[in-house]
Structures are given as structure tokens and as C-alpha cells.
C-alpha positions, 0 to 999 in steps of 0.5 A: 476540495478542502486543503489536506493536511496531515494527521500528524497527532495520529502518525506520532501517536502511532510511532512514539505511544502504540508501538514504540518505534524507538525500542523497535529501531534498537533491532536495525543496524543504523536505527539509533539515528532515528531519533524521536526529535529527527523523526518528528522534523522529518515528518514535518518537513514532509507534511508541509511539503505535502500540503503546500507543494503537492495538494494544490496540484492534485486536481489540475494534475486530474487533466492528465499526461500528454503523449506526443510521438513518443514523448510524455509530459506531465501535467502543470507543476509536476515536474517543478514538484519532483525538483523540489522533492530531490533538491531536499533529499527526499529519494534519499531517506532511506537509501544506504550510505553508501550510495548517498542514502541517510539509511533511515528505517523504512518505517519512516519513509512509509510514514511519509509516502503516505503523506505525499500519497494523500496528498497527490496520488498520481505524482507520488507513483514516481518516485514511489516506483524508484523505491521499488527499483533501489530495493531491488539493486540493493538486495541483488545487483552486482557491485558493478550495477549498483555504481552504475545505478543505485547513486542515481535512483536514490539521489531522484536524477533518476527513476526506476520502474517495473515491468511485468504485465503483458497484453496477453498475459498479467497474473499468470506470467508463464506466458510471458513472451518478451525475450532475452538474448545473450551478447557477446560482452555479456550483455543482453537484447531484449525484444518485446512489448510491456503494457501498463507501465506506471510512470514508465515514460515522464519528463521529471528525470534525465533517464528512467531504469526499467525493470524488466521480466523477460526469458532467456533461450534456455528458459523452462516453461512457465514462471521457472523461466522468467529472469529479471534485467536492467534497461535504462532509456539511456545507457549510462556513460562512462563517467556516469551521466547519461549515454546513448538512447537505449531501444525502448520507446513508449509507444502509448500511454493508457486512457484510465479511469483514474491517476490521470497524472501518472504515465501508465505507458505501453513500452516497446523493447526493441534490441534493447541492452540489458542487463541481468540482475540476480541469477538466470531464471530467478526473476520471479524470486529477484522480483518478489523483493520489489513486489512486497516493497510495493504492496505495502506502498499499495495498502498504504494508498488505501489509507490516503484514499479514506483519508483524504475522502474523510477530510473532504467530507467531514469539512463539507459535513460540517458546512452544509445544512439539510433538514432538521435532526430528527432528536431536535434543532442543533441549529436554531439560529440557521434554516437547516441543520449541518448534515453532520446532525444527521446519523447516516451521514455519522456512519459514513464519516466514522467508517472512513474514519475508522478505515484511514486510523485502522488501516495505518496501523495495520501498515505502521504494525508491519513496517516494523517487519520491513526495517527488520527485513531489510537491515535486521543485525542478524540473517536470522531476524532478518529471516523471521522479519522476511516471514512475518512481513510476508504474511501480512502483505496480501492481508494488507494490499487486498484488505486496506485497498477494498476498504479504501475504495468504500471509504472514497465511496462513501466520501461521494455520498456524503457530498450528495450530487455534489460528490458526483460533480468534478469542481469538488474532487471527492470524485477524483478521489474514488476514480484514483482510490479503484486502481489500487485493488488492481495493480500489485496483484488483484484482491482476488490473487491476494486472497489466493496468495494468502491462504495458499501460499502464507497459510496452507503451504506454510502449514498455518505457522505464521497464521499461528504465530501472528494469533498466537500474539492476539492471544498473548496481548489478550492474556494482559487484560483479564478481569483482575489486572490493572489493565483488564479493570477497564470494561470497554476495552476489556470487552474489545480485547476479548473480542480481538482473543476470539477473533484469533481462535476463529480465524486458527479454526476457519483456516483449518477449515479451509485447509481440510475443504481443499483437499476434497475439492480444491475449488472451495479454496478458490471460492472461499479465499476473498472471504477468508482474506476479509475476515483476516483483514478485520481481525487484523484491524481489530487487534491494531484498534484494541492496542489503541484503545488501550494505550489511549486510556492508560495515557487518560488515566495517568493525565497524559497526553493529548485528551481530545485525540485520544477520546476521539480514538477510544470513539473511533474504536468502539464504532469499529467493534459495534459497527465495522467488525460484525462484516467478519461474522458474514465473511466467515458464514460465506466462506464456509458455504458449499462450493456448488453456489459458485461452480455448479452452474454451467459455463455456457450459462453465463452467456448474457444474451 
């Protein structure tokens, strides 16, 4: 597999040129530190540790976790990787001040997630799942719970994780079974059993935090009745350090067909002293500021799965030579033409491309949501950024992941037989790249999400509001601006308005089916998501072609980088965007295709 290295030209392009952070960060408390030289260093830093402490270890870590009576080691280098990550204060980038964090934007520390993600998927989720975890305390532990927790997570001695899923139940957590009883020191004991635990059990921190779902003797019925506790392996001491084992232990770790390296471990809570965190029966709400921090974090896997499959395949591309060019020999001197000649091969390439570029904008573009939410100077920007980042996270964990996986896909493809073989890693990279569309909620209930709950039971505000601002951006480019005088991206910006005005239209659509048979939502979330996605994606690539040629125009910056953007874009308008055309034709189709067939039909024997 080629070395990784990261697309910095691309991230600072991003940051500094498309969506100026700087004036972004001038709306959170803390943000005038993230200078454009401190960011530029940081994501320096984090790059060269990506690629030359966490790349290396991406295929041998495919061996896997080893699960010994309880006991979970991970694979060679992980663990001398993670020492490495704290010892230069990575856990603590955007940690509070207070509890030993330097408070960054989380903007930044999206930006390198994404590096390390890319660079080793499996070992990442350790210390992506703390962030989860810190988000969690910071907004609804007690002073208490912070003291005893928060220094320890953000300084990476400590890790957290989050536990949900149970063997009979996943999405639908009313059925939860794990319990939760009170203790006469205001304590709890939990009992139960938690199943596809990542890096729920591991050998790189003293103690692991665990974020459990579990239900009180007086709980409702359903996902009213679910509070949220703290249960650490080992209970900490009263200076701090690590006391008695608490009563959980791992009692499995799962057999999977990707992220080998990464502990998915089956947790079973035996007695175990927890604590409540956030109010009784309000775990669902408490949870929800863990889960968006996560699935931004997941869409942002989709991203490193093209990517790092692009990387693969565009060098193997370049090297292999296959037949000639059917427009001619481009290498005469050789025996063959690189494959690279050959235009499907140009198509996949430019797809994965196009899905790495456009799904990190799509992620840089909501990160600015996500600083304002969590350190906005105002409880009202705050709760307009809460608003705004909560529409965009299903479009981006369902979309961003789907297309990641086509990515990794084609990245296979290209390679040929050779795809398919081990020594190469692109087929490591599909096998990781399929769990994204899995956990964090599936592609499925994104869709539902969406459209249920941030477009119809929201009354298309957001929906509004976010085309409501293609629109606007549209408006700068008419025929006789300076801008619109640019026929090419003209022709996309408008594309991007009629995107908007569609997308308005098939959401009403969608709305007024539903209330003669409520099925058509289901059948028709996934496209609606979808088609939600690519106009997303096509509004982030019209604003890079746009910046990209004013800076040609005006003689500025990188020339090469940024005709390489202004192809990428056009390939996505001519060759990607028409999908949304199909998404949109299928959403709208009679529900009876879906639901008219008998039940008993589907028996396949």
C-alpha cells in the first residue's frame, strides 16, 4: 500500500480560502487563539504523526485485538502509538482549560481526526470515542463528575466509551433491559449485558469510562426510561488515581469484518457502581450531545475511506501498465500504457476524488456549526448552531458514509485482482470503510431522522434555512456581476439554485404523502437523504469553484491545486450530481412497489 500522506494543500484551502475560519472563530469564546500560523502548525504536527506513526501500523494492526479471559490486548505498536498521541497532548486540543484542554475550536480537531482516521482507522476509535465521552461530561456532569473524570479523559490516561446497543434490541432502545438501581450513598448498581462495545475493552489506558443506558425502577416504558451513568472499569481514588475494579468485565470481543484493530467488545455489568449523569429519565437527551459529536466523527470516516483508497489507487494507476489508449500510445517507449490512459479507470479515480474533496467540505462546512454550539458567546447562537448542526448531521453521517464505501469500492476495482488480494490493503480499506454506514445509526435511520424529525416535525425550517442560503449565494452570480461573468461556474451556481428550489419542493412532497400513507416516508427517506446529500455536496463544490477561480483570476495562490479543484467540480456537476435526478424520480414512485407484496412472500425457499 502507498504511504498516506495528507492532503494539507486541500484542508488549508478549506480553512483559510472557502470558509474563512478566522472570522468564523471570531463567534466563540477562546477562538482568537486559533491563529492561522497555530493552525497551520497543528495540523503539521498532526500530519507527520499520521503519517509516520499511524500509517505504517494500518495493515499489521488488520491482525487484530486478542481477547485472553477477560483481557484485551491490541495489536503490535498500538499501544506505543497512543503513548506517543498523549505525550504530545493530542486528547487535550480541544479540551476546556479548566480541565487541562487548550480549548481550540472543534473545527480544528475534526480536521485532524480526519488525518489520524485516514491514516489508521482502527486505532483512531480510541481516542475518538473519549471525545464523545468528554462532550458528554462537559455539557451535563456535575462538578463532582468532572473532577473526578474530565482531567483524566482529556489528558488521554483515560478513555471513555458508550454503551447502547443490546443483543435484542440496537435502534429501537425502548426495549433496553439493562438496570439500574439506587444505592443508599446515592450511587447505583447496574446489571446487565452491552454488546458491540468499540474499544470497550483495550490495554492503551490505566482505566476506560463507560457510558452507559440503562433504566431506573420507576422508568416509563420505552426510550422515556432510559438515564444515562458513569461506570468506570476501576473506580477512582480518593487522590485521583485508579481504585478497585469496578463489576464489569468484557466478556467477548466480536469477530468482524473490518477494524480488526479496534476492540468491539461484549460488556457484561455485574453490580457495577455507577453514576447518574444529567437528570433520571433523560438519557436519551443527555446521549444526543455525545451522538452528534460522533456522527460527525463518522461522516468524516467516509472521507478517509476515499481518500486513503484515491491515494492507493491513483499511485497503483499511474505505475501499472495494461493495453494501449484507444486515442493513442501515451507510452511508446514501454510495452503498455499506464491504466490511468484508460477513461473508466479516469471515472473511478475522479469519483473517489470528488467523494474525499466534497465530503470534507461538507464536514468543514458543518464544523463551524459545531464550534458555535459548543462555545458560541450567546445561549442563542448557541441554539441556533445546535439547530443548524442538527440538520446537517444525518445528511452527513448517511451520505458521506455511503459514498465512502463506493469510494473504497472503486479503489478495489482499479487495482483489479490485485484489489482483492490482502498484500495491497485496498481490500482492508473496504472491509473498514462498510462499519461506518452501520454504527452511530444506520443509513436507513438517518434517513428517517431527517426527514422526520429535522424536516416535517420541524416544519421545513431548517430545510429552509439551509436553501434558503443556496439561494442567497446563488443571487452573487447573476449574468452581470463580476463573479457571474465566469460561464462555468455560473452554470454550476445555478445548478446549486435549482437544487435548492427541488430539494424545498420534493420535501413538501414527502410531507403531504405522508399524511395519506404514512409508509411512503419510509420507503422514500433513503432517497430523499440522497438527494439531500448531493445537493449538499454540490453547493460545497460550487463555492470552491468559485474561490478557486477568483484566486486564478487575481494571480493567487497555488495554480496546479486549484485547476485540479475547478476539474474535480466539473466531473462532479457532469458525472456525480445527475444520481440526484434518479434519487429524486424514486422517491417519488407509489409506495406499493415496496409494501404491496405479501409478508409470507419474502420466504426464500
Amino acid at each position: 500500500m502507498p504511504n498516506y500522506k495528507v492532503p494539507m494543500k486541500d484542508v488549508l484551502f478549506l480553512f483559510n480560502n472557502v470558509f474563512d475560519m478566522q472570522a468564523q472563530y471570531q463567534q466563540v469564546e477562546g477562538g482568537d487563539q486559533a491563529t492561522p500560523d497555530m493552525i497551520e502548525a497543528i495540523f503539521a504536527e498532526g500530519a507527520k504523526f499520521s503519517e509516520n506513526e499511524l500509517a505504517p501500523l494500518y495493515q499489521s494492526g488488520d491482525d487484530g485485538c486478542v481477547w485472553d479471559d477477560g483481557v484485551v490486548t491490541t495489536p503490535a505498536g498500538f499501544k506505543e502509538a497512543y503513548k506517543t498521541y498523549i505525550e504530545a497532548g493530542w486528547t487535550s486540543l480541544t479540551g476546556t482549560e479548566e480541565a487541562g484542554g487548550q480549548y481550540l475550536p472543534s473545527s480544528v480537531g475534526l480536521a485532524v481526526t480526519e488525518m489520524i482516521t485516514t491514516a489508521n482507522w482502527a486505532w483512531a476509535m480510541y481516542p475518538g470515542l473519549s471525545e464523545g465521552a468528554i462532550a458528554t461530561l462537559e455539557d451535563h456532569g456535575t462538578e463532582e463528575q468532572k473532577a473526578d473524570y474530565l482531567t483524566k479523559l482529556i489528558s488521554g490516561v483515560w478513555s471513555g466509551t458508550m454503551c447502547l446497543t443490546e443483543s435484542h434490541c440496537g435502534t429501537d432502545l425502548g426495549q433496553m433491559k439493562t438496570k439500574a438501581v439506587p444505592n443508599e450513598d446515592g450511587s447505583y448498581s447496574v446489571d446487565g449485558t452491552k454488546i458491540f462495545i468499540s474499544a470497550g475493552e483495550h490495554d492503551l489506558t490505566e482505566n476506560i469510562v463507560h457510558m452507559v443506558l440503562a433504566k431506573l425502577p420507576d422508568a416509563p416504558k420505552g426510550t422515556k426510561g432510559l438515564s444515562l451513568f458513569i461506570i468506570p472499569k476501576f473506580l477512582p481514588a480518593a487522590d485521583g488515581s485508579v481504585g478497585e475494579r469496578n463489576g464489569v468485565r468484557c466478556g467477548s470481543i466480536e469477530h468482524k469484518m473490518g477494524i480488526h484493530g479496534n476492540g468491539t467488545a461484549v460488556l457484561n455489568f455485574d453490580g457495577a457502581k455507577s453514576f447518574l449523569i444529567g437528570e433520571p429519565h433523560d438519557g436519551l437527551n443527555v446521549m444526543f450531545t455525545y451522538m452528534n459529536v460522533a456522527r460527525i466523527g463518522t461522516a468524516s470516516q467516509g472521507v478517509s475511506a476515499a481518500e486513503r483508497s484515491y491515494q492507493g489507487a491513483s499511485a497503483y494507476a499511474r505505475d501499472r501498465l495494461a493495453m494501449r489508449s484507444i486515442s493513442g500510445v501515451k507510452n511508446p517507449e514501454g510495452p503498455a500504457d499506464a491504466i490511468i490512459e484508460h477513461p473508466d479507470v479516469r471515472r473511478m479515480l475522479l469519483t473517489q476524488r470528488a467523494i474525499a474533496e466534497g465530503g470534507r467540505a461538507m464536514v468543514t462546512y458543518a464544523s463551524q456549526f459545531a464550534d458555535v454550539y459548543r462555545s458560541g458567546k450567546t445561549k442563542d447562537a448557541k441554539k441556533a448552531a445546535e439547530t443548524r448542526l442538527g440538520f446537517c448531521t444525518p445528511i452527513l453521517k448517511g451520505f458521506i458514509t455511503e459514498l465512502g464505501v463506493e469510494a473504497a469500492n472503486h479503489g478495489v476495482q482499479v487495482f483489479g485482482g490485485h484489489g482483492y488480494i490482502k498484500e495491497w490493503g485496498m481490500e482492508q480499506i473496504l472491509r473498514d470503510s462498510r462499519i461506518a454506514t452501520l454504527y452511530e445509526g444506520t443509513t436507513g435511520i438517518q434517513a428517517l431522522d431527517l426527514v422526520g424529525r429535522k424536516v416535517l416535525m420541524d416544519r421545513f425550517k431548517q430545510l429552509n434555512v439551509f436553501t434558503g442560503e443556496m439561494l442567497s449565494f446563488a443571487k452573487g452570480f447573476m449574468p452581470w456581476t463580476a463573479a457571474g461573468k465566469n460561464k462555468t461556474v455560473r452554470k454550476q451556481v445555478w445548478q446549486v439554485a435549482k437544487l435548492a428550489i427541488r430539494w424545498r419542493m420534493l420535501a413538501y412532497k414527502l410531507g403531504a404523502g405522508a399524511k395519506k400513507n404514512p409508509d411512503s416516508v419510509g420507503a422514500g427517506s433513503v432517497d430523499f437523504l440522497m438527494f439531500s446529500g448531493y445537493s449538499y455536496m454540490a453547493y460545497m463544490f460550487a463555492r470552491m469553484s468559485s474561490v478557486a477561480t477568483a484566486q486564478l483570476a487575481a494571480g493567487e495562490g497555488d495554480t496546479i491545486f486549484l485547476q485540479e479543484k475547478l476539474h474535480t467540480a466539473t466531473f462532479f456537476f457532469e458525472r456525480i450530481l445527475p444520481r440526484a435526478d434518479m434519487h429524486a424520480k424514486t422517491m417519488k414512485a407509489s409506495t406499493d412497489s415496496v409494501m404491496a407484496m405479501p409478508t409470507e412472500y419474502f420466504d426464500a425457499i
